[in-house]
C-alpha positions as CSV (number, residue, x, y, z in Angstrom):
1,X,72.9,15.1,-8.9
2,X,73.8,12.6,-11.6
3,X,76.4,10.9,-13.3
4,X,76.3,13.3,-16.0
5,X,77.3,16.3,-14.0
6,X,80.5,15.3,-13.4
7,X,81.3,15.3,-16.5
8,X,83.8,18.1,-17.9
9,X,81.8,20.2,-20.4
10,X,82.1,22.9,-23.0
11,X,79.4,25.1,-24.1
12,X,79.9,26.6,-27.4
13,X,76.0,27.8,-28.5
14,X,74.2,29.8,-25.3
15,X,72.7,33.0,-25.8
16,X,73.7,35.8,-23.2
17,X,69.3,37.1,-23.9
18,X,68.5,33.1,-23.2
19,X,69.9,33.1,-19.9
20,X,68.5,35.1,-17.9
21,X,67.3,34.3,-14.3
22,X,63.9,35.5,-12.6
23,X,65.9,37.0,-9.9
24,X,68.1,38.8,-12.0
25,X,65.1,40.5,-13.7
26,X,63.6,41.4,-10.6
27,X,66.8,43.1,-9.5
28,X,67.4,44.7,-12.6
29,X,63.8,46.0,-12.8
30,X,64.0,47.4,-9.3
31,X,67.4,49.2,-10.0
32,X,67.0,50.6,-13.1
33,X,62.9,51.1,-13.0
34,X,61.5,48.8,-15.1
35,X,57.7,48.0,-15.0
36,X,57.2,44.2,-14.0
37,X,54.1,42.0,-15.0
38,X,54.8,40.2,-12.6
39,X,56.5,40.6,-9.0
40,X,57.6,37.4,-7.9
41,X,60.1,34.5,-10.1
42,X,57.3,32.3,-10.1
43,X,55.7,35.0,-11.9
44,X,57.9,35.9,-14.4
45,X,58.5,32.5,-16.3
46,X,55.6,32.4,-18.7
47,X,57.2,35.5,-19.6
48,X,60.3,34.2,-19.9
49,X,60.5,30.5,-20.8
50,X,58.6,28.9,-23.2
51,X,56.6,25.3,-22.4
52,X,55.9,22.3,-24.4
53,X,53.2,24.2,-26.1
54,X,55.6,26.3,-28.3
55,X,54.8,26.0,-31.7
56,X,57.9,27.8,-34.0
57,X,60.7,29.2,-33.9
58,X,59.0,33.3,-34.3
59,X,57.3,32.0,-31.1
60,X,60.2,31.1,-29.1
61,X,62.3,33.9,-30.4
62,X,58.7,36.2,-29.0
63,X,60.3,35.2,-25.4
64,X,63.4,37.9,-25.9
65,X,61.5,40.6,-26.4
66,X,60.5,40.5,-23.1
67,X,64.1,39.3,-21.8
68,X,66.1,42.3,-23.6
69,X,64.3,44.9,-22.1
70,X,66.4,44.4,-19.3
71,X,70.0,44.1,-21.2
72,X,69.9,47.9,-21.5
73,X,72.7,49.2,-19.6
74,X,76.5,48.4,-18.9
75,X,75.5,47.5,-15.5
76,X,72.8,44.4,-16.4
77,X,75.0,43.5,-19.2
78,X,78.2,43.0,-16.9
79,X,75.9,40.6,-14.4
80,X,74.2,38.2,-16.8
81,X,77.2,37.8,-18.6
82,X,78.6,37.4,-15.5
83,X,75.7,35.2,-14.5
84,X,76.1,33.2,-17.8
85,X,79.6,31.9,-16.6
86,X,77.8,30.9,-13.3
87,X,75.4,29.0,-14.3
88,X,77.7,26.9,-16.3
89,X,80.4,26.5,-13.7
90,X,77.8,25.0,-11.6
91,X,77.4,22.3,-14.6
92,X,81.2,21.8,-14.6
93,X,81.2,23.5,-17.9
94,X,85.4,24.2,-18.5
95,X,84.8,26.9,-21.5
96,X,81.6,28.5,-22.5
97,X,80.9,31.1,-25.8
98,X,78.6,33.2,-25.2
99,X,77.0,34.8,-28.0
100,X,74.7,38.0,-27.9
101,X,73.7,40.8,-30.0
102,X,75.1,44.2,-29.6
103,X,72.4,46.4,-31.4
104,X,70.1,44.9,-29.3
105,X,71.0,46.7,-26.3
106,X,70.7,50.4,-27.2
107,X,67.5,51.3,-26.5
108,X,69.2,53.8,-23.9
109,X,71.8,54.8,-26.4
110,X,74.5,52.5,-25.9
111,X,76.6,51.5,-28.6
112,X,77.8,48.2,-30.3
113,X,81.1,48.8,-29.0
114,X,80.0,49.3,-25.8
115,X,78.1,46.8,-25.1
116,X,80.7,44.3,-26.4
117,X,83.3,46.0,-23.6
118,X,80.6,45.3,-20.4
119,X,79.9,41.7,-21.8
120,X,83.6,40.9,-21.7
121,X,83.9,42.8,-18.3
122,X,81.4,40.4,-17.1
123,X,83.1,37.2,-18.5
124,X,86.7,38.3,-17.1
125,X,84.7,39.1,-13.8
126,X,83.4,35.7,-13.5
127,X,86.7,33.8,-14.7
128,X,88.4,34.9,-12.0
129,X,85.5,33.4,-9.5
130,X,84.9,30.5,-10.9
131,X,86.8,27.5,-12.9
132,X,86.0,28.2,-16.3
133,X,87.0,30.7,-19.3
134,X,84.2,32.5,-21.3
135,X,84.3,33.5,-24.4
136,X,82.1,36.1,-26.5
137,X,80.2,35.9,-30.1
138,X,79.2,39.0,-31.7
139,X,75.9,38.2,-33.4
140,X,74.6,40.1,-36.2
141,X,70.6,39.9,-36.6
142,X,68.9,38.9,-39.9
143,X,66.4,41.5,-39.0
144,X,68.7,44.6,-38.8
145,X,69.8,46.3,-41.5
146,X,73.2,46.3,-43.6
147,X,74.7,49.7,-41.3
148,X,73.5,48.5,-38.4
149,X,75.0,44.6,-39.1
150,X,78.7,46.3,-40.5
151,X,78.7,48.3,-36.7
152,X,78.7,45.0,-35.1
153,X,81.1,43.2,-37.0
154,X,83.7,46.4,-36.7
155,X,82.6,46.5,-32.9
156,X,83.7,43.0,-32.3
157,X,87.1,43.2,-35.0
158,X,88.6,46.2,-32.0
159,X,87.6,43.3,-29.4
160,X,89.0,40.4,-31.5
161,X,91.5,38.6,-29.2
162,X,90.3,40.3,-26.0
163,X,87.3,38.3,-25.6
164,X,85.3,38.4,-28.7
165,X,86.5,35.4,-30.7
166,X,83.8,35.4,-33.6
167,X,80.3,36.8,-35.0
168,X,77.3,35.2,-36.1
169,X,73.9,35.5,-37.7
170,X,70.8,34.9,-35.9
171,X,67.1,35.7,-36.1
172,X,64.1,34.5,-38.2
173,X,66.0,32.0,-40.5
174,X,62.9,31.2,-43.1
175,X,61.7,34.8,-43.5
176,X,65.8,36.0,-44.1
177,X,67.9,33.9,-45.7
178,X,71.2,33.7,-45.5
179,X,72.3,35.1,-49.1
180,X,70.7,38.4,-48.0
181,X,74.2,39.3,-45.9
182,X,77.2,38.3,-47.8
183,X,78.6,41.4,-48.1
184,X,78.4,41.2,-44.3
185,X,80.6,38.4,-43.9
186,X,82.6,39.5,-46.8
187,X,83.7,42.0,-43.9
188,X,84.3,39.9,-41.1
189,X,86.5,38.1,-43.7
190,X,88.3,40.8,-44.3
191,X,89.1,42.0,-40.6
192,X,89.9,38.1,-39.7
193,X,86.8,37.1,-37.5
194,X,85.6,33.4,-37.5
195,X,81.8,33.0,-38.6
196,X,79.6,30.7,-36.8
197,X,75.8,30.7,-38.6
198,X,72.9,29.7,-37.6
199,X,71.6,27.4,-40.4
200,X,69.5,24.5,-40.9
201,X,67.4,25.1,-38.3
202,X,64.1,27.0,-39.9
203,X,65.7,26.6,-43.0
204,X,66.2,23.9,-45.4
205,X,70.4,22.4,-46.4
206,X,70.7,24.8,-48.9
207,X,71.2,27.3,-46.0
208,X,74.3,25.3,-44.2
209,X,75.7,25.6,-48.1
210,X,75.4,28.9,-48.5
211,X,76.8,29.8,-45.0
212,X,79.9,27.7,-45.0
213,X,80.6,28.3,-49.1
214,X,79.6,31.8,-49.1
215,X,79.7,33.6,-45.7
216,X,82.5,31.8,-44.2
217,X,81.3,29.8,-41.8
218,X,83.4,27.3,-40.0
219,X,80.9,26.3,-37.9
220,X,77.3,26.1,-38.0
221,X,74.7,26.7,-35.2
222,X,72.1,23.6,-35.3
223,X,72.4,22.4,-38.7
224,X,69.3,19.9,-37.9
225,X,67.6,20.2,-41.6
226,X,70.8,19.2,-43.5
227,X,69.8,15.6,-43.9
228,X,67.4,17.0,-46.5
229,X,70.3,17.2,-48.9
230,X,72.8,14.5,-48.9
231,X,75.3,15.8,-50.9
232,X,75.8,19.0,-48.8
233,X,75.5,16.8,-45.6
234,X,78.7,14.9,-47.6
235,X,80.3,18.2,-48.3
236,X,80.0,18.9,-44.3
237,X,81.5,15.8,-43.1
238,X,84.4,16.0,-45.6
239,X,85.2,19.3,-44.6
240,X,84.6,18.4,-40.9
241,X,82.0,22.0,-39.9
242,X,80.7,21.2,-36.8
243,X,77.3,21.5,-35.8
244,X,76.5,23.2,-32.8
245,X,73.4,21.0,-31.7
246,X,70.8,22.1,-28.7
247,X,68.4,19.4,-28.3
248,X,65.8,20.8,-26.1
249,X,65.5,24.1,-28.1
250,X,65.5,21.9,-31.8
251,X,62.3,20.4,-30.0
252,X,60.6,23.3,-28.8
253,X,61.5,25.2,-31.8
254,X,60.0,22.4,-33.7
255,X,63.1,22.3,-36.7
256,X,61.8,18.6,-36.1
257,X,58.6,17.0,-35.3
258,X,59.9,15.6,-32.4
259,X,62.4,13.5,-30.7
260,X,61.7,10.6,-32.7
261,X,62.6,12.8,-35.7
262,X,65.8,14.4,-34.0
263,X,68.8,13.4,-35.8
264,X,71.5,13.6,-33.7
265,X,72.5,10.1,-33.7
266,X,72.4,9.9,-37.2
267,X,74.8,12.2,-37.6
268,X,77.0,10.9,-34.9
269,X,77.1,7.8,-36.6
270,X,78.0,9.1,-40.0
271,X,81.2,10.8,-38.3
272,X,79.8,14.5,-38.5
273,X,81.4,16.5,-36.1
274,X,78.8,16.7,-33.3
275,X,78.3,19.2,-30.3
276,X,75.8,19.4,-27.8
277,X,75.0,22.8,-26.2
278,X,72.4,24.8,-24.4
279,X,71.4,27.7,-27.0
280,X,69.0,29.3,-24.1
281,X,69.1,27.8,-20.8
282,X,66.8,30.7,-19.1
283,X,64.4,30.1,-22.4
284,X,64.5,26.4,-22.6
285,X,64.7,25.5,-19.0
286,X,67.7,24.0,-19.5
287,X,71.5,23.2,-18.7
288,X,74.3,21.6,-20.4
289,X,73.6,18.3,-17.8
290,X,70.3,18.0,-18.4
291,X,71.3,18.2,-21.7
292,X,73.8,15.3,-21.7
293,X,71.1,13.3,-19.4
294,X,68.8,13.7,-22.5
295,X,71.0,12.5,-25.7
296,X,72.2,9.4,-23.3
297,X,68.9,8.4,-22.1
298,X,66.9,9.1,-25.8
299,X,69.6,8.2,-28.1
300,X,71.7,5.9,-26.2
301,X,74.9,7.8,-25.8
302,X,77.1,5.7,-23.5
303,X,79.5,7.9,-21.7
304,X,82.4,7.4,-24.2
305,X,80.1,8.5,-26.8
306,X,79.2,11.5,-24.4
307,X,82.8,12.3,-23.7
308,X,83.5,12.3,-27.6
309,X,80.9,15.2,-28.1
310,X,82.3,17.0,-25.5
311,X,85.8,16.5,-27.0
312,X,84.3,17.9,-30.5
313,X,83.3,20.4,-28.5
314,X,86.9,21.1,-27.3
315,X,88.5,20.9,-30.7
316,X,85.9,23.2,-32.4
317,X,86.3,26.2,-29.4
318,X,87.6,29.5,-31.5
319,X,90.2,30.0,-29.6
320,X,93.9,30.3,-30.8
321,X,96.2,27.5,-30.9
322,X,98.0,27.3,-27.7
323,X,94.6,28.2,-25.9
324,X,93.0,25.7,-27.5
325,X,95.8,23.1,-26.6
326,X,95.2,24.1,-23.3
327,X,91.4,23.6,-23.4
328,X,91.2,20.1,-25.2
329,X,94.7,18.3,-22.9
330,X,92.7,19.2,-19.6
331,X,88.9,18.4,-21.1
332,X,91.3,14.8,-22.4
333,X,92.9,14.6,-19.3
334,X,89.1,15.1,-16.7
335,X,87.8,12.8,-19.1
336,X,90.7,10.2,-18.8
337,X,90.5,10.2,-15.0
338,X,87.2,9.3,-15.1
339,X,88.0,6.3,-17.6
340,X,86.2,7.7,-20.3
């Protein structure tokens, strides 16, 4: 244990595919009869986390084929979102979003609406167990087509307010750009969702642009490419978008060379609004601690700097007003015991 663990945290990038534990696979696998390459946790991980060999983000993204094969009913759904919220409140995470893709599940028929009820069931499940609130975020996938990208974000506008709290779109950023799905957006406009996008990670600034000018975005998952482009870095600070930042992944991703390249503290220091989040914990071999550990010791984040990203954190939660007042007075008040 560290000094970092103690820390109050919020989690506003992890994907419900990305956290997946061995044991959980195993179990599901055995319940629902799922062929195994492997029979032991041990086992499993090459198939499930990716080492300091990975050399793009298609590679890492390779890793949830394997993982979604087991996301197929409303049963495994319920537990790993379930188990999502567990993992975090071990890390003294106070509020997590978890963000997963609906269409992803049906290879047994289920549909988007479905799947977003047994997520939520498994977030309300694990709220009452542990100290923390969880949160869901509808993503739509670059790689699915426009029907299939329209169920989702009508799926998560019936949840809106009972547990979904915004959509997204993920995938392969470089070989689908973001222009492809405005009209997309242009519905999750319309039925009132928030937009969180992920952008600037395979893809140059122009891609942070056109998600927060043109698909809505208030909030942008990584955002690591848009020093390329001054001028929209400028526009983002002035209009105060947060990034959601996930070290570990940005490396083994490779949206930079490495972490001399990484510019998180570069943006800290030009007053962007700054998060730091898991993305995949199962994937990455990660959690939001080690995460913390790693932006202190590499970039030389005291604790009050630490304690600032968390607040951005906080203050950038989609959740409404009052609930957000909740969230960011007791994440000021942990923080302000602890002197920080």
């Amino acid at each position: 244990m560290n000094r970092w663990h103690a820390l109050p945290k919020v989690d506003l990038h992890v994907h419900l595919d990305g956290s997946l534990r061995p044991a959980t696979v195993l179990a599901i696998a055995a319940a629902e009869g799922i062929g195994l390459p492997a029979a032991t946790e041990a086992g499993l991980l090459p198939h499930m986390q990716v080492d300091d060999d990975c050399r793009s983000l298609p590679e890492y993204l390779g890793k949830f084929a394997f993982t979604t094969r087991f996301l197929q009913s409303g049963a495994a759904l319920e537990r790993a979102a379930f188990e999502t919220l567990e993992q975090a409140a071990a890390q003294n995470c106070r509020y997590v979003e978890v963000r997963f893709a609906p269409r992803l599940h049906r290879l047994k028929g289920m549909r988007a609406e479905e799947a977003v009820h047994y997520v939520i069931e498994g977030l309300k499940r694990a709220e009452k167990q542990f100290d923390i609130q969880g949160r869901a975020i509808a993503i739509c996938m670059r790689n699915h087509d426009r029907a299939a990208n329209l169920e989702v974000v009508e799926a998560a506008a019936r949840y809106a307010g009972r547990g979904i709290v915004a959509v997204d779109l993920a995938g392969d950023e470089a070989a689908y750009p973001p222009e492809r799905f405005r009209d997309v957006f242009a519905l999750a406009d319309k039925r009132g969702l928030p937009v969180t996008i992920h952008a600037g990670e395979a893809g140059g600034a122009e891609n942070v642009l056109e998600a927060v000018e043109r698909l809505g975005a208030s909030r942008i998952g990584h955002g690591v490419r848009l020093r390329e482009n001054p001028a929209i870095m400028q526009r983002v600070l002035e209009r105060r978008i947060p990034l959601e930042m996930c070290p570990s992944s940005n490396i083994q991703t490779k949206a930079v060379s490495g972490w001399d390249d990484y510019p998180i503290r570069d943006y800290f220091d030009r007053g962007l609004v700054v998060t730091v989040n898991t993305d995949n914990p199962g994937v990455s071999g990660t959690d939001l601690t080690r995460e913390c550990g790693i932006v202190a010791e590499k970039f030389g984040f005291s604790d009050r700097e630490l304690a600032g990203l968390i607040r951005n954190g906080a203050r950038a939660a989609f959740l409404g007003e009052t609930e957000k007042r909740a969230l960011t007075k007791r994440i000021d008040d942990e923080l302000a015991a602890m002197g920080l």
